[in-house]
C-alpha positions as CSV (number, residue, x, y, z in Angstrom):
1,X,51.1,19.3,-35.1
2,X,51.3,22.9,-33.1
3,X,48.0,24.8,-33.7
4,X,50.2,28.0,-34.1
5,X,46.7,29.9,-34.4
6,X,47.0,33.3,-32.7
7,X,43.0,33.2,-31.5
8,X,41.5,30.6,-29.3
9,X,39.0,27.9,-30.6
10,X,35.5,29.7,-29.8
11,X,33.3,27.7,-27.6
12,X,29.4,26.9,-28.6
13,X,27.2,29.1,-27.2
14,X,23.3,29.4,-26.8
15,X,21.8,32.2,-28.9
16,X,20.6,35.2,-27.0
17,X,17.1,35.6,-27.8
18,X,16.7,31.8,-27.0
19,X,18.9,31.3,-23.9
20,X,17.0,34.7,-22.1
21,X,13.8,32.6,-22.5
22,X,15.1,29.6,-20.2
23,X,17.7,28.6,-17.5
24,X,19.9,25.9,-19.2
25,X,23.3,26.3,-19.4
26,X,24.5,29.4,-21.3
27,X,27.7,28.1,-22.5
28,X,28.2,24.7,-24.0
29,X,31.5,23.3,-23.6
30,X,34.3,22.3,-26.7
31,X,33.7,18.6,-28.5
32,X,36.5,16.2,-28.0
33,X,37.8,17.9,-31.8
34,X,37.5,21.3,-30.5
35,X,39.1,20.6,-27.2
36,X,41.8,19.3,-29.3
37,X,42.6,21.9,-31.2
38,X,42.5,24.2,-28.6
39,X,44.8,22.0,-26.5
40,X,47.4,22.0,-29.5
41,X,47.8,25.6,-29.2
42,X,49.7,25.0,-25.8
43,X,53.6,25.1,-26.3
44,X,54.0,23.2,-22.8
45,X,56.3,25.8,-21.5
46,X,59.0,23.9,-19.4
47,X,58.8,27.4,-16.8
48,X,55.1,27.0,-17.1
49,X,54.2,30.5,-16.1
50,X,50.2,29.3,-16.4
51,X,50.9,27.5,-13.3
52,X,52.1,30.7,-11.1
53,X,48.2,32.3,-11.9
54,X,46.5,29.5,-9.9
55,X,45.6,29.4,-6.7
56,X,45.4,25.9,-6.2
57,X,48.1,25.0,-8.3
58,X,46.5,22.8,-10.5
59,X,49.6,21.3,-13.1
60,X,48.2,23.0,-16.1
61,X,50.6,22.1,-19.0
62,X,50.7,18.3,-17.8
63,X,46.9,17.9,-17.9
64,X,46.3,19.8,-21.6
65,X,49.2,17.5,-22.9
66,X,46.7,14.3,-22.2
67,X,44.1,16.5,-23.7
68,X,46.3,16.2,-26.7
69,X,47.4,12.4,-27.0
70,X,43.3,11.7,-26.0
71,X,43.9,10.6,-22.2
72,X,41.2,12.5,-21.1
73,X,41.1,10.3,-17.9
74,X,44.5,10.6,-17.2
75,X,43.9,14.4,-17.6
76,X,41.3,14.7,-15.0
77,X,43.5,12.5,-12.8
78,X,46.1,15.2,-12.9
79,X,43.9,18.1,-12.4
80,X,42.0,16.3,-9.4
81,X,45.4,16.3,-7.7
82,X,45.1,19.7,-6.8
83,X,41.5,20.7,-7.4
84,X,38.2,18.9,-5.4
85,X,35.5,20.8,-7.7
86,X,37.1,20.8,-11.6
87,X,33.6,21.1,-13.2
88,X,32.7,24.0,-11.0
89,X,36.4,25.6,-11.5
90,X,35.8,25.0,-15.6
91,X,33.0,27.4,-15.5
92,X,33.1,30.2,-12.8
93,X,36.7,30.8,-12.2
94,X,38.1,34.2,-13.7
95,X,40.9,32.5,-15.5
96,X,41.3,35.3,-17.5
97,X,42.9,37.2,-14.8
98,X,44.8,34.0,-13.4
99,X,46.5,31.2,-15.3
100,X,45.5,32.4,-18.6
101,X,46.6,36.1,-17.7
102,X,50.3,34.2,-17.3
103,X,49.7,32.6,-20.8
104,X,53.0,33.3,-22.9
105,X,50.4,33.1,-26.2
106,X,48.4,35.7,-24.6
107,X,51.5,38.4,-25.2
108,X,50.5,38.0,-29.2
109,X,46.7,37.0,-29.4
110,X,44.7,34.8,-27.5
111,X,46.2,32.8,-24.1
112,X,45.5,29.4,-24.6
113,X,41.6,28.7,-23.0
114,X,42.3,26.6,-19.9
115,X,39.4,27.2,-18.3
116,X,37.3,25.4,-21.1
117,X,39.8,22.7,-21.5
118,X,39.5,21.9,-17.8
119,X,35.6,22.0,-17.7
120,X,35.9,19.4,-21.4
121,X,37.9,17.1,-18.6
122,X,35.7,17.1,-15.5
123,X,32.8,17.1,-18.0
124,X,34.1,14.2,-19.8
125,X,34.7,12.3,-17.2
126,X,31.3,12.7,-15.0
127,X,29.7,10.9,-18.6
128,X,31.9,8.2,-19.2
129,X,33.6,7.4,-16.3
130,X,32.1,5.2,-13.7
131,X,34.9,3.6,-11.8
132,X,33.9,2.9,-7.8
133,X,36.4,5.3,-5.9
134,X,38.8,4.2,-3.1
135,X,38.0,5.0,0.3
136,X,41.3,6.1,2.3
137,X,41.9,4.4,5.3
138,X,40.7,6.2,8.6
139,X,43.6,7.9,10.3
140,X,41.9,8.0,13.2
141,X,41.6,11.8,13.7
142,X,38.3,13.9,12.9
143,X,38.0,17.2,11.6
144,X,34.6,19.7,11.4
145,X,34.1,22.1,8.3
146,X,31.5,24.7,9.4
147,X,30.4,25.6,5.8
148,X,29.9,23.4,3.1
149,X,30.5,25.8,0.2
150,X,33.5,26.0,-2.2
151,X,36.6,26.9,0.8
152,X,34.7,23.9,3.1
153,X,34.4,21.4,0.5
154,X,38.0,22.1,-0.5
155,X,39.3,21.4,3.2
156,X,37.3,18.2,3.2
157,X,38.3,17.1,0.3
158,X,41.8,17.1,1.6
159,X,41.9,16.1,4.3
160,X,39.3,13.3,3.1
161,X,42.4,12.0,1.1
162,X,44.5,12.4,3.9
163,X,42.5,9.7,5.6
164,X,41.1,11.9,8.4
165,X,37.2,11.5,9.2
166,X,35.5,15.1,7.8
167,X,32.2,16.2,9.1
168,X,31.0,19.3,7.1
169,X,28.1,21.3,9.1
170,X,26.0,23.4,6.1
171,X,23.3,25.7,7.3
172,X,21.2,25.6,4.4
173,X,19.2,22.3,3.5
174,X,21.8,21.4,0.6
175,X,25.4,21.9,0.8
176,X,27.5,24.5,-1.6
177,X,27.3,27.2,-0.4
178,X,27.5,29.8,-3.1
179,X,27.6,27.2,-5.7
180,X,24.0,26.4,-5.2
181,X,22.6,29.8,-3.7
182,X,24.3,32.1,-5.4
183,X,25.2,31.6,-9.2
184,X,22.2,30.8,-11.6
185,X,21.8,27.5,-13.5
186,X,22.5,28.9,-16.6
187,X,26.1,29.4,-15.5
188,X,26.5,26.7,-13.2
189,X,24.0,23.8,-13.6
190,X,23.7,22.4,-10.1
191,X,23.5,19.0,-11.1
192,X,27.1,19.5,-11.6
193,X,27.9,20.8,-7.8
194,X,25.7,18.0,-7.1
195,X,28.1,15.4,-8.6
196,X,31.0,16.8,-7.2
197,X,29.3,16.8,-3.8
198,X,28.8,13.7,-4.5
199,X,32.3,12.5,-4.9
200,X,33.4,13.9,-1.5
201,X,31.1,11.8,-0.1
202,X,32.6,8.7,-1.6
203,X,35.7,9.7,0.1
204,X,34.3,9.4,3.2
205,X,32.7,13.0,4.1
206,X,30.1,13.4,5.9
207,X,27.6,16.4,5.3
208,X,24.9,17.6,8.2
209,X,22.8,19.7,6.8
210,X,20.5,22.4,8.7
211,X,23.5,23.1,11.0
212,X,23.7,26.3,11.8
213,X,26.9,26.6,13.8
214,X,26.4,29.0,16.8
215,X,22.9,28.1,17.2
216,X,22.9,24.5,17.3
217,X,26.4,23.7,18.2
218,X,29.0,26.4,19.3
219,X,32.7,25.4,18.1
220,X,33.8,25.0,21.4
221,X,31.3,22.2,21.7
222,X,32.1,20.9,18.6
223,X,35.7,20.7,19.9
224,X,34.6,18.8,23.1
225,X,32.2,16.0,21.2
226,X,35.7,14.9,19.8
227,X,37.1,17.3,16.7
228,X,40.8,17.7,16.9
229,X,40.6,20.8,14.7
230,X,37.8,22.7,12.9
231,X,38.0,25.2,9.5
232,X,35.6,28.1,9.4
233,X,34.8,28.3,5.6
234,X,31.0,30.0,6.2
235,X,31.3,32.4,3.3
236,X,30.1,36.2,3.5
237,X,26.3,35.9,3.0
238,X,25.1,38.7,4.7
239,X,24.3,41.4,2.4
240,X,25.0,44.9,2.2
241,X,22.6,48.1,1.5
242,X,23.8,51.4,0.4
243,X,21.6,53.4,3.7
244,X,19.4,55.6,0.8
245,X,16.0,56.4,2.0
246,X,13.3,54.3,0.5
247,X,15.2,50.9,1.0
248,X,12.6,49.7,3.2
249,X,9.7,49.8,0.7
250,X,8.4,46.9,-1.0
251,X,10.3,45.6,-4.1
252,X,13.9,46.0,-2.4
253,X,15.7,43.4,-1.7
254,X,19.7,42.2,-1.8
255,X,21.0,40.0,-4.6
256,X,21.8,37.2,-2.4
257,X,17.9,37.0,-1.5
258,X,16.7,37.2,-4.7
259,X,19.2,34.5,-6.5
260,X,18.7,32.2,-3.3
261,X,15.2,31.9,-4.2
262,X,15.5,31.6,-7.7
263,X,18.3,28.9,-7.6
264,X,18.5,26.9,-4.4
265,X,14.3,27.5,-4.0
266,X,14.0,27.3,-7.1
267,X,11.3,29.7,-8.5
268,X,11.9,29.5,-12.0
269,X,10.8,26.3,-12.2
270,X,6.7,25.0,-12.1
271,X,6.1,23.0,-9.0
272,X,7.7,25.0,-6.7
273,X,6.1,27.2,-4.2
274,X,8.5,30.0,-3.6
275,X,7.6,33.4,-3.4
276,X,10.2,36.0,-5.6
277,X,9.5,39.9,-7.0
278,X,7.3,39.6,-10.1
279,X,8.8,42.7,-12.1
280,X,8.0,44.4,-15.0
281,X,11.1,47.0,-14.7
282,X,14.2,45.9,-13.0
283,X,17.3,48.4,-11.1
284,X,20.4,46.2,-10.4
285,X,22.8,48.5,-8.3
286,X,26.2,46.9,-8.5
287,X,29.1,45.9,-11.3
288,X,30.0,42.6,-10.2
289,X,29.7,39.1,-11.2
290,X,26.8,39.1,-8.6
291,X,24.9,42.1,-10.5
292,X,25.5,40.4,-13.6
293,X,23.6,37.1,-12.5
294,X,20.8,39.0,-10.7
295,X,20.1,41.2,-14.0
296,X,20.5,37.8,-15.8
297,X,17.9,36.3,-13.8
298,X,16.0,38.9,-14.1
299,X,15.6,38.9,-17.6
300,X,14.8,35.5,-17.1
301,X,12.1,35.7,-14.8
302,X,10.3,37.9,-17.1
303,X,11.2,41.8,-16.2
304,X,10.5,43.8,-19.4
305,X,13.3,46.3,-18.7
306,X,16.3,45.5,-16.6
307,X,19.2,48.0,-16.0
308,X,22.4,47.8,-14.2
309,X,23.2,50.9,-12.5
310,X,26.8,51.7,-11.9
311,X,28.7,54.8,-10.3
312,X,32.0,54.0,-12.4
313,X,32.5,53.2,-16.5
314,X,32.3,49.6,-18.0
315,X,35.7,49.4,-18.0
316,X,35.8,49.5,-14.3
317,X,33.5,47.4,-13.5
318,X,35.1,44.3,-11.6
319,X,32.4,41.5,-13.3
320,X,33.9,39.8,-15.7
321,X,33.9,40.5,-19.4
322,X,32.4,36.9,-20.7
323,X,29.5,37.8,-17.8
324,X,28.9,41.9,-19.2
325,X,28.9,40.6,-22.7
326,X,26.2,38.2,-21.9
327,X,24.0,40.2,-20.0
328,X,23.9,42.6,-23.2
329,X,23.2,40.1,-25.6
330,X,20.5,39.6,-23.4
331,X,18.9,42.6,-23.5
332,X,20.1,44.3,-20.0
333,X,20.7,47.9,-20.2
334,X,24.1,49.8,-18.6
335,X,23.3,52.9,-17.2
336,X,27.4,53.6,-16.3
337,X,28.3,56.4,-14.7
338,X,25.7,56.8,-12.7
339,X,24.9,56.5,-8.9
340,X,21.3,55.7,-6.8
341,X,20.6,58.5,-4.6
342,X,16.7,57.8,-3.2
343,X,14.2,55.4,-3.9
344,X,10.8,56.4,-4.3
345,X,7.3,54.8,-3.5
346,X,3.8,54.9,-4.3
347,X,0.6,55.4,-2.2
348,X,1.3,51.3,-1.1
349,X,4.8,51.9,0.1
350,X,6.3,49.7,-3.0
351,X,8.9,50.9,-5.5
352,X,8.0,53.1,-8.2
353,X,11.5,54.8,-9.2
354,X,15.0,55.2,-8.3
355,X,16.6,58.4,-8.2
356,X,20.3,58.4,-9.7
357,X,22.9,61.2,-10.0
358,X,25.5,61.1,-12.8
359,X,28.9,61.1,-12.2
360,X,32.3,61.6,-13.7
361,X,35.6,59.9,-12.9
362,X,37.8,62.0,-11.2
363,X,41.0,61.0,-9.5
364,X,42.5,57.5,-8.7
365,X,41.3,56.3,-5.3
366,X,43.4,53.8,-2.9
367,X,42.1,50.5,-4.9
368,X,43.5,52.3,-8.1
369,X,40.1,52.9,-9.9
370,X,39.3,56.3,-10.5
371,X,37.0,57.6,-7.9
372,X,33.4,58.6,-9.2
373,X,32.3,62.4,-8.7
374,X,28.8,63.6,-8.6
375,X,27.8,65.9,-11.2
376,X,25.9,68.6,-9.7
377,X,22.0,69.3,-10.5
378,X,21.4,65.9,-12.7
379,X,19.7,63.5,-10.7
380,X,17.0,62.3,-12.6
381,X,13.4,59.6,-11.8
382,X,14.2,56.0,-13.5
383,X,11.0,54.6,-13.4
384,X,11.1,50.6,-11.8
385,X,8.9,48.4,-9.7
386,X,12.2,46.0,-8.0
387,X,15.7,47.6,-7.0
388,X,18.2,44.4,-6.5
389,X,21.1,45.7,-4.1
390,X,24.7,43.6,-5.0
391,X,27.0,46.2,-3.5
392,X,28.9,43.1,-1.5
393,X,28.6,41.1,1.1
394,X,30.3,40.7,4.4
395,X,30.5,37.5,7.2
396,X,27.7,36.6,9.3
397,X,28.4,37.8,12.9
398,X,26.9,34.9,14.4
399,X,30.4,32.9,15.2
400,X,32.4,35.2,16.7
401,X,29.4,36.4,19.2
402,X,29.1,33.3,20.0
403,X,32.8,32.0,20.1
404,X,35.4,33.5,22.8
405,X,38.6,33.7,21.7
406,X,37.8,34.0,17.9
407,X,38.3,37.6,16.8
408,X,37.8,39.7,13.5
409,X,38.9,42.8,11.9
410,X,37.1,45.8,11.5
411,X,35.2,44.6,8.6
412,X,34.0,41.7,10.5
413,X,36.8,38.7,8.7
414,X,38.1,36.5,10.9
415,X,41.8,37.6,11.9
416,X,43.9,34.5,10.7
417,X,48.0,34.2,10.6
418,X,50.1,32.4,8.0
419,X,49.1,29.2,8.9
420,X,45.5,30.3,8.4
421,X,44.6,29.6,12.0
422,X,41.9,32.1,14.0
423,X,43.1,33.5,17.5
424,X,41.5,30.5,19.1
425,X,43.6,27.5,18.8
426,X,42.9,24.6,16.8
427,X,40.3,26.4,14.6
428,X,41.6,27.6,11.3
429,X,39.7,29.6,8.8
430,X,39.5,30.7,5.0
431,X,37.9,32.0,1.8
432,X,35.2,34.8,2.4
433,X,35.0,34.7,6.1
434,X,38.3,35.8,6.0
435,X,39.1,38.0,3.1
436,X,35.3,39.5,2.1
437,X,33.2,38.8,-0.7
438,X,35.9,37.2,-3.4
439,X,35.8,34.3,-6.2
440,X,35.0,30.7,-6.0
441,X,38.8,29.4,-6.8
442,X,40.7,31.9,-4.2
443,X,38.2,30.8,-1.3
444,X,39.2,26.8,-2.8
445,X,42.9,27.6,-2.6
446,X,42.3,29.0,1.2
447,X,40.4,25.2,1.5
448,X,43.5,23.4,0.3
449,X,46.0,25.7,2.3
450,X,43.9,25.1,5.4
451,X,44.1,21.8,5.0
452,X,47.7,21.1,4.9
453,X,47.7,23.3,7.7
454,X,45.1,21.3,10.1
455,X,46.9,17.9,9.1
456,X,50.3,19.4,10.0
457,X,48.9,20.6,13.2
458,X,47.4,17.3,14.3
459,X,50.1,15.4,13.4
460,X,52.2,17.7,15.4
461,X,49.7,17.2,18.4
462,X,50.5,13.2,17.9
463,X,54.0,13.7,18.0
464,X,54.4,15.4,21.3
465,X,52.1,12.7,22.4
466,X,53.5,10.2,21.4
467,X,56.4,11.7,23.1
């Protein structure tokens, strides 16, 4: 029977005043009966507009319709088609604006939740499933990643299938990229990227970790120990400040410094040695999905008080609504409206306050938004010990100064055409090196894209030489 139900089946959550305490996983997942229910609401739409809203085109309406006759295996078959990392995709991805945006139940009530039907596949699978997975055969062509995160495990993945021999070089000392680094255990449990890490490896990919690519190898010699191609999915780790005076005292540092130690060094856990800001009072500067985790973290960590600070309203801030909601059940305060100026520090050159000037919203600027206006004469002292900067990220410089040929933009993205290929041939690119800071399942579909590209490419090569 239809579940003709106009709101979506809620999904268990920890309570607030428990969950701020520890770093387990946030949200829980549906039960089988849950995801059932949930999955009945689906009216398997033979245009199935869902589909259009993903970037990695996973076949939406034929996986939920296992969920309902209990194939869950043959579900996660279907979504593994298209997507290398469904566990990850289950919990990060904003399908809110994507498939579920395209949801025809969405135009009276809820869409139907495909994001927590996907992660009850991948998750029921990883605990009941077991089955030893099929190497492909060797195709006798080899491929480099340089960047294991979510657009670099995508690619492998791939191309992993497609037979070809896959050698992903991660600078960090664990591969993921983002997934590990970047978002917090209690949204994305790394035993989880672990498993899907995992996987690739059973297809045949090889990780090298401690790579940094530019300092150990260039690309060129990459190319020349025997790689018929290479993608370029190293992210946009390196962070952004906003230039204020005072950002070189003590207790300022970047988001992407302060998760990294807390989730891939792991400081929130006994046993490990890794130094991170003991704060009492906490500024987050920022309205993203980055600031959000930060202030989460935070919290976490112990900070008394934690504020996000934000030059626009809360309905413009681009993080997503599951993420502000659970940062203020969780205690963070939203000081909106409102825009750091100066940081101030004591006798010891550490942070004793940021300075912030209120704005007002004046007229739409060229992303749409309406662009924030300081009010004159209201700056005001917040008194805080730590000010965490998430204003964005951009790519590391490192590849193309040490690449000729390979060129970026202005913004320093590598400059890629349809095909996703750089300006130096044979080496293709995707996902934040190439469009900025953006989520985990557009830099996946820039993975898959790239890697139809490569194996089109090398097959081409064999033709002519074949020829």
């Amino acid at each position: 029977m239809p579940n003709l139900s106009e709101r979506k089946i809620p999904v268990p959550e920890q309570n607030p005043d428990e969950r701020k305490k520890n770093f387990s996983e946030v949200t829980l997942g549906y039960t089988p009966e849950m995801a059932q229910k949930e999955a009945e609401r689906c009216l398997n739409c033979k245009t199935m507009p869902c589909m259009s809203g993903c970037p990695v085109n996973v076949k939406i309406p034929e996986f939920i319709q296992k969920i309902k006759e209990q194939d869950y295996e043959k579900a996660y078959a279907i979504i593994h088609q298209s997507s290398s990392l469904p566990a990850v995709c289950g919990r990060v991805c904003p399908q809110e604006k994507q498939c579920e945006s395209q949801c025809v139940r969405g135009k009276k009530g809820d869409s139907v939740s495909i994001g927590r039907l996907e992660r009850f596949v991948a998750d029921w699978h990883m605990e009941n499933c077991h089955f030893p997975v099929k190497k492909p055969e060797f195709n006798g062509h080899r491929v480099a990643i340089v960047g294991g995160g979510p657009a670099g495990l995508t690619c492998a993945g791939d191309l992993a299938k497609r037979g070809y021999a896959v050698t992903i070089f991660e600078a960090f000392h664990v591969a993921g990229g983002v997934l590990m680094y970047g978002i917090p255990e209690f949204r994305l449990p790394k035993e989880i990227v672990q498993k899907e890490i995992d996987h690739l490896k059973l297809l045949g990919v090889e990780i090298m970790t401690n790579m940094v690519i530019g300092k150990v190898f260039s690309i060129d010699e990459l190319m020349e120990q025997g790689f018929e191609a290479v993608f370029v999915g190293s992210g946009a780790g390196l962070p952004r400040f906003m230039g204020i005076e005072g950002e070189s005292l003590v207790g300022v540092c970047s988001a992407n410094e302060y998760l990294t130690r807390i989730n891939l060094m792991k400081s929130y856990q006994e046993g490990y040695d890794t130094p991170v800001l003991s704060s009492e009072s906490v500024a987050v500067c920022g309205g993203g999905n980055v600031a959000m985790d930060a202030a989460r973290s935070a919290v976490r960590m112990g900070a008394k008080k934690v504020y996000i600070i934000y030059r626009r309203s809360e309905n413009e801030m681009p993080a997503r609504k599951e993420e502000v909601r659970h940062a203020q059940e969780e205690g963070v305060q939203f000081l909106t409206l409102q825009n750091p100026v100066k940081i101030l520090g004591d006798e010891n050159d550490r942070v004793r306050a940021l300075v912030c000037q209120k704005m007002e919203l004046g007229e739409p600027d060229i992303s749409g938004r309406r662009k924030p206006v300081p009010i004159p004469d209201s700056c005001y002292e917040l008194p805080v010990d730590t000010v965490i900067m998430a204003i964005g990220t951009s790519p590391n410089p490192l590849l193309r100064k040490t690449t000729e040929g390979l060129e970026t933009n202005q913004k320093g993205c590598l400059i890629v055409d349809e095909s996703m290929m750089t300006t130096k041939q044979g080496v293709y690119a995707g996902g934040d090196a190439v469009t900025g800071a953006a989520t985990v399942i557009m830099a996946m579909g820039a993975g898959k894209s790239a890697a139809q590209s490569i194996d089109e490419y090398i097959q081409q090569k064999r033709t002519k030489q074949e020829e």
